[in-house]
Phi, psi and omega in degrees: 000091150340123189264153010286184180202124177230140193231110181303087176290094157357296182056216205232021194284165176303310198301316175267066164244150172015216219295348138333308211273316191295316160285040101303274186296029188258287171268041122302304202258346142301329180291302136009278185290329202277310194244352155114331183307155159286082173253149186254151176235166201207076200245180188292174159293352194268358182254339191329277195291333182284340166306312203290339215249022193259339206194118205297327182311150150353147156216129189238147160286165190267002215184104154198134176321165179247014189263171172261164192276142187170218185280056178243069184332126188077346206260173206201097208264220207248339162279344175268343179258006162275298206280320172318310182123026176282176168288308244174168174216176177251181191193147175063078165269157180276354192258343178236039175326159186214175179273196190275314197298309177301306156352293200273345173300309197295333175306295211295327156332280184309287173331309210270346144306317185092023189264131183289130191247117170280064155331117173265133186208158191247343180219179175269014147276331170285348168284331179285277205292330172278315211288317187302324169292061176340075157235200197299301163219160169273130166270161160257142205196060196291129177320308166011287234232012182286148158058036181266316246027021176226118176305139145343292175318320164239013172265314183246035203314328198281309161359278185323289181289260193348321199259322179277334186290315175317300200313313200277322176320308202262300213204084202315285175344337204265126155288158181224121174274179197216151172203184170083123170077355173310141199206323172214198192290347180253358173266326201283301198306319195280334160296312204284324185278355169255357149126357180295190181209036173158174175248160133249113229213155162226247211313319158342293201263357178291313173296325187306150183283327189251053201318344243243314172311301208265350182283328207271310171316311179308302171309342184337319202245336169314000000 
């Protein structure tokens, strides 16, 4: 996965459903092409497998278990969500918090898949403590400030830098996104110029009357 990488969380709003979802990734992955960047999608599961097999861009699940397939009434694993056609998954979102131990089955899931694996984390010690489960990346993503409208980026700059300095500290290899209030092209360059390799961002762009405007601003300053 080329870096930056900006990647769209769905979550469960109205707005990112069924045909909803499909005009997202309609303009994602025109913006995508227009502009060289990596955007990603995070869509419900029920949106999952037509996004992926619809549209060339990344598609991650929002969720996924460390169990193996079998007898697991609810749970989701890392092979069904293969076979749907994801990249990847986020895993620890501040909205699906997990224990360390469920953490770390799910990296190793994904790992056994060949799936990219998203640490979701709220300061830079739980950031230091995911980058040791080695997966691709950590997002940093202080509760606060998720669904706020005031970015990360400039509300919390020190975070940012404290958290990729964490990361790295433990794990050169391990990437790091940065998320909650990212909204433009000057919140994505000031994470990136803060040593990240992405945004993880939802509503800003789920909510747009016009996703495919607010998908081109983010990238502007890249």
């Amino acid at each position: 996965m080329s870096s930056p990488l900006i990647l769209v969380n769905l979550k469960t709003y109205k707005e990112g459903m069924g045909a909803r979802a499909h005009a997202i990734a309609t303009a994602a992955q025109m913006v995508a092409q227009e502009s060289g960047v990596t955007i990603g999608i995070a869509p419900s599961y029920i949106d999952l497998h037509p996004l992926a097999h619809h549209f060339m861009i990344p598609v991650y699940a929002q969720h996924v278990d460390g169990t193996e397939p079998g007898a697991h009434t609810g749970q989701i694993t890392a092979h069904a969500i293969k076979t749907a056609g994801a990249s990847g998954s986020l895993i620890n979102h501040s909205e699906r918090r997990l224990s360390l131990a469920d953490i770390e089955d799910s990296v190793r899931a994904l790992k056994a898949q060949k799936l990219i694996a998203v640490i979701c984390s709220n300061n830079e010690r739980t950031s230091a403590g995911a980058a040791a489960l080695e997966p691709d990346y950590v997002a940093i993503e202080p509760p606060e400030l998720i669904g706020s409208g005031v970015s990360v980026s400039k509300a919390n700059p020190e975070i940012i830098r404290r958290s990729v300095a964490a990361v790295h500290a433990v794990n050169k290899n391990v990437k790091v996104l940065t998320g909650a209030g990212i909204q433009s092209g000057e919140c994505v360059k000031i994470a990136i110029d803060l040593g990240t390799d992405g945004v993880l961002l939802a509503s800003s762009v789920v909510k747009a009357p016009e996703p495919a405007v607010i998908l081109r601003d983010l990238v502007s300053k890249l």
